[in-house]
ZADOZA-289907 format. One record per residue (C-alpha): x, z, y; residue in one letter. Coordinates in pm, whole numbers, plus 50000, padded with zeros to 5 digits. Layout:
XZYA;...
# end
This chain:
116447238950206X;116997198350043X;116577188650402X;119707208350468X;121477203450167X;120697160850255X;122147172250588X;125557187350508X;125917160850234X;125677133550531X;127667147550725X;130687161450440X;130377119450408X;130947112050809X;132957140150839X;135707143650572X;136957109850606X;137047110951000X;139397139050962X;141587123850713X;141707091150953X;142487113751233X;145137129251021X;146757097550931X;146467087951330X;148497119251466X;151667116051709X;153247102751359X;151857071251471X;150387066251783X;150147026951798X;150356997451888X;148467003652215X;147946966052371X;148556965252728X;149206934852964X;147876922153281X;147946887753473X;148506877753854X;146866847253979X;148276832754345X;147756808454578X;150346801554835X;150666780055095X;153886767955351X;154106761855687X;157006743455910X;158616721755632X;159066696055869X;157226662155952X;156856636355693X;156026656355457X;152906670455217X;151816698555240X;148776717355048X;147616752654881X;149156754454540X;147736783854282X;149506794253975X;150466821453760X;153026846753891X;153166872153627X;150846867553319X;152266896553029X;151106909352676X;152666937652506X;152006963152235X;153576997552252X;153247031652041X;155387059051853X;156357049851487X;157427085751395X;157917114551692X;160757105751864X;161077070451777X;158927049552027X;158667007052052X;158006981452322X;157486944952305X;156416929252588X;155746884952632X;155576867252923X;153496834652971X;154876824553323X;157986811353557X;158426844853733X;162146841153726X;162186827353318X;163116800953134X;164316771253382X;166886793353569X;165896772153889X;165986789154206X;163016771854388X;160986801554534X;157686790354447X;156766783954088X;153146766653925X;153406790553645X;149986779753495X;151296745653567X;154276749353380X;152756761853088X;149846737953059X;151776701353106X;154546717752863X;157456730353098X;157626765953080X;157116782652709X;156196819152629X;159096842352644X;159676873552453X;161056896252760X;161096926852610X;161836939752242X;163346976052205X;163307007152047X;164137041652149X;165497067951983X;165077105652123X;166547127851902X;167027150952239X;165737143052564X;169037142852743X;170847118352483X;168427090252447X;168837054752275X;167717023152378X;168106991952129X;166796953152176X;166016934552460X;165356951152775X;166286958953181X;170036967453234X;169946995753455X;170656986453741X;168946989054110X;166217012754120X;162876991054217X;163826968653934X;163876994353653X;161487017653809X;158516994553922X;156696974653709X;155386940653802X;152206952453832X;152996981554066X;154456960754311X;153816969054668X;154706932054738X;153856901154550X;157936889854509X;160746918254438X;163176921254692X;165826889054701X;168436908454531X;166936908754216X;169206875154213X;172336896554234X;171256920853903X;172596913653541X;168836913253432X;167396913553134X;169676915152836X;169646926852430X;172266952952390X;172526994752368X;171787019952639X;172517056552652X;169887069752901X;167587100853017X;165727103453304X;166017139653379X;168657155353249X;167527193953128X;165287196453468X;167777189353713X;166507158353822X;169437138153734X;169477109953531X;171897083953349X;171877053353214X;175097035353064X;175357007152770X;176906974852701X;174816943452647X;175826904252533X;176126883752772X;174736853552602X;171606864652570X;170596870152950X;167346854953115X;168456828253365X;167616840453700X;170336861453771X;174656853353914X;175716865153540X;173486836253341X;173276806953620X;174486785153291X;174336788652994X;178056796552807X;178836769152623X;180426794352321X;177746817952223X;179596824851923X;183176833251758X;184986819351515X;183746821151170X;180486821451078X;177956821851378X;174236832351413X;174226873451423X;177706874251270X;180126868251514X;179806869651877X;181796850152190X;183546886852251X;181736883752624X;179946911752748X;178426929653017X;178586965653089X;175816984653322X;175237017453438X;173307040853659X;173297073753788X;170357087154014X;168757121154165X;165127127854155X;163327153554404X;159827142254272X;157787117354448X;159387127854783X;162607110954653X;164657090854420X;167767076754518X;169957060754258X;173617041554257X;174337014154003X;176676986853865X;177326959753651X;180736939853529X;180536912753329X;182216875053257X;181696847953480X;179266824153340X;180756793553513X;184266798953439X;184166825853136X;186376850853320X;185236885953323X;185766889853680X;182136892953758X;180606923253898X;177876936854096X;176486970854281X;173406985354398X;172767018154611X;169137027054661X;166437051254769X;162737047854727X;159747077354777X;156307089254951X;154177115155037X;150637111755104X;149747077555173X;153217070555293X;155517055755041X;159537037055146X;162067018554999X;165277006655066X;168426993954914X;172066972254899X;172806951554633X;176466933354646X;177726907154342X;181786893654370X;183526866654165X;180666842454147X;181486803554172X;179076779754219X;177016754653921X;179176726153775X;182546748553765X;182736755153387X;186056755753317X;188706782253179X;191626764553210X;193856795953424X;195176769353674X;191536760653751X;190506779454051X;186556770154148X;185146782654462X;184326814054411X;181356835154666X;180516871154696X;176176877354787X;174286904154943X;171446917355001X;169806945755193X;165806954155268X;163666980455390X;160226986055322X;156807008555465X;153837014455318X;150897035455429X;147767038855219X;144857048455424X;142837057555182X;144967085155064X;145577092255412X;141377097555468X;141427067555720X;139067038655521X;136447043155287X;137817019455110X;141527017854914X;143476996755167X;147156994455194X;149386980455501X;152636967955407X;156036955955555X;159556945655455X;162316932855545X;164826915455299X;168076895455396X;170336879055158X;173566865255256X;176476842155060X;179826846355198X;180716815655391X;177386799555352X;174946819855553X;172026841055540X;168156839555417X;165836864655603X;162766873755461X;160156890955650X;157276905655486X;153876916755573X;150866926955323X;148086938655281X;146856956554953X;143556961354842X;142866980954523X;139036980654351X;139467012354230X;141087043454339X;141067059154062X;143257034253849X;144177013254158X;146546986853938X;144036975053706X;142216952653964X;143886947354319X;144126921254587X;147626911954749X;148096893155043X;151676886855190X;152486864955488X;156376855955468X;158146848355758X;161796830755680X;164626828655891X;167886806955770X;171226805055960X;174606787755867X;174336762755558X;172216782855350X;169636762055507X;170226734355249X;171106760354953X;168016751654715X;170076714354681X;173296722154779X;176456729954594X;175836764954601X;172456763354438X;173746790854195X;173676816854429X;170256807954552X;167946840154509X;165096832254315X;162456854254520X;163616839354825X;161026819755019X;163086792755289X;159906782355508X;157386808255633X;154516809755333X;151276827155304X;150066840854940X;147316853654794X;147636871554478X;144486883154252X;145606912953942X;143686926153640X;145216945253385X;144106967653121X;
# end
C-alpha cells in the first residue's frame, strides 16, 4: 500500500504539470515551429566561346530559415530569411549566382523575405499583412522553393511584381467550390529587385513631410488573382498586376499571367503565359512628361512533364524524369529559349523534399539581339532565371 501511495505521488508530480503545459500549448498557441532548408549546386557552361575560362562553380541557390505558428486560433505568422542571391539583393540579372560566395567575401547580406500575418476571422474573407508574394502566376505562389520540379522557376518569374509588404484579401477555396481569390494593394518601394516593377530603385521613397513610416511616395502596385481548383487533377488560375514604372515613375506598368498546373499518379504538368507592358530600359529615370524613354513589352511562355516512376511502380527507387520548355521574348530585341531536362532523385518517399538530388541540363537558344542582353541597354528586362549558354547543374537539398 506505501509502494502505491509513493507511486501515485510520482506520478500526480510528472503528471499534473504535463497537463497544465499541454494546456498552456493548445491551438491557442501552436508555435514558432522552425522550418528551413538549403540547396547546394554546382553548375557548369558549355559553348561560351574561345578565349575564354571556363570551370565548375558551386554555390548556394536557396539557403532559408523561418519560424511559423498560430498566436491565437485564427491568427497565424510567418517569417521567413534568406541567406542567398536567388534573385535578392543585387537586382543583377546574370543567371548564375555564387550565393555562398556572395555571402562569405561580403556581397550578398541576409534578407528578411517574408514577414506576415494572417487574419481568418472566416475562411472565405482572409487577411494577409507584411511582407509577402503578390499573387500573381500560379507556380510562383503555389510552389515553394523547395518543391521545385526544376532547380530555376520558369523565366517569367522576371515579368511578376514579386515580393512586396502590403494587404491581401485572399481564400483559397471559397465555401467548397474550389474557387479562390486573391486581391490587395502593396508599396511599391519596398519590392525585391529581380522583377520589371523594381529594376531601380525610386529615387522618392517617401512624401512630403515627415518620412520613415509616415508618409509614403503615393506609388503603388495593385495584384490580383482568381483561380479554379479540381484537386490535384487541376488548378488553373488567371492573374495581374499594375503598378508605376520604376524607371520613369509613371504608373503605366502592368503585367498578366494565365496558368494551369496538375497530376495524377506519377504524372504531374505545368504550363503558363506571363506578359509585362510599359517597361523602359535601366538609366531612363526621368518624369519629365516630354521625356519619352524606350519603352518594351516581355513574354514568356513554358510547358513542363513530369513522371515519377516510383509512384508509377516502375523503380524501386524514388526517381523522377523531367522536361521543360521556357521561352522569353522582349519586343524588338529577341528571344531566350530555355530547354530543360532533369532528373529528380528523392531519399525518401515518404517525405521526398527533405533530402533530394536535382540534376538539370539546360540547353539555350538566343535569336535577334537578346544575344548581348546581360550587357546591353536592355539589361532591365533580362530574366533573372534565364541561362544564355547551355549549362549543366547539380543541385543537393535538405530541409527539415
Amino acid at each position: 500500500m506505501k509502494k502505491n501511495l509513493i507511486a501515485l505521488a510520482v506520478a500526480a508530480a510528472v503528471l499534473v504539470p504535463g497537463a497544465a503545459f499541454a494546456a498552456d500549448s493548445s491551438s491557442n498557441d501552436t508555435g514558432p515551429v522552425v522550418f528551413g532548408y538549403a540547396q547546394i549546386t554546382g553548375a557548369q557552361q558549355f559553348g561560351t566561346g574561345p578565349g575564354t575560362s571556363n570551370g565548375l562553380m558551386f554555390g548556394a541557390n536557396r539557403i532559408r530559415l523561418g519560424f511559423k505558428g498560430e498566436a491565437v486560433p485564427g491568427v497565424n505568422y510567418f517569417i521567413q530569411g534568406a541567406y542567398d542571391e536567388a534573385g535578392l539583393g543585387n537586382g543583377m540579372a546574370n543567371g548564375l549566382n555564387n550565393g555562398l560566395g556572395g555571402n562569405m567575401m561580403g556581397g550578398i547580406t541576409a534578407q528578411l523575405m517574408d514577414a506576415w500575418i494572417n487574419y481568418a476571422p472566416v475562411p472565405f474573407v482572409q487577411l494577409k499583412v507584411g511582407k509577402f508574394k503578390t499573387p500573381e502566376d500560379l507556380e510562383y505562389t503555389s510552389i515553394a522553393g523547395n518543391e521545385l520540379p526544376f532547380i530555376y522557376r520558369n523565366m517569367g518569374q522576371s515579368l511578376l511584381s514579386g515580393r512586396s509588404a502590403g494587404a491581401m484579401f485572399h481564400a483559397n477555396n471559397v465555401m467548397g467550390s474550389g474557387v479562390g481569390y486573391a486581391v490587395g494593394i502593396f508599396d511599391n518601394t519596398s519590392v525585391d529587385k529581380y522583377t520589371v516593377f523594381s529594376n531601380v530603385t525610386p529615387t522618392n521613397p517617401s512624401g512630403g513631410g515627415q518620412s520613415g513610416m509616415l508618409n509614403g511616395n503615393g506609388k503603388y502596385i495593385v495584384s490580383g488573382m482568381l483561380k479554379y481548383s479540381m484537386g490535384p487533377l487541376l488548378t488553373a488560375e488567371a492573374s495581374g498586376s499594375l503598378g508605376t514604372e520604376p524607371n520613369r515613375g509613371r504608373d503605366d506598368l502592368y503585367s498578366w499571367n494565365v496558368g494551369v498546373r496538375g497530376g495524377l499518379m506519377g504524372i504531374h504538368y505545368a504550363a503558363g503565359y506571363t506578359r509585362a507592358s510599359g517597361m523602359s530600359s535601366w538609366g531612363y529615370l526621368n518624369t519629365n512628361p516630354f521625356y519619352n524613354p524606350v519603352t518594351y513589352t516581355a513574354y514568356d511562355w513554358h510547358a513542363e512533364l513530369g513522371v515519377n516512376l516510383y509512384q508509377m511502380t516502375l523503380s524501386p527507387i524514388d526517381i523522377e524524369p523531367a522536361i521543360r520548355y521556357d521561352s522569353y521574348t522582349v519586343h524588338g530585341q529577341g528571344t531566350l529559349g530555355n530547354a530543360t531536362v532533369g532528373l529528380n532523385y528523392f531519399v525518401n518517399p515518404n517525405n521526398p523534399h527533405a533530402a533530394e538530388v536535382q540534376l538539370n541540363y539546360i540547353m539555350a537558344t538566343r535569336g535577334g539581339s537578346i544575344n548581348q542582353i546581360y550587357g546591353s541597354s536592355v539589361n532591365g528586362q533580362a530574366p533573372i532565371n534565364g541561362v544564355a549558354y547551355n549549362t549543366l547543374m547539380l543541385q543537393f537539398q535538405a530541409g527539415f
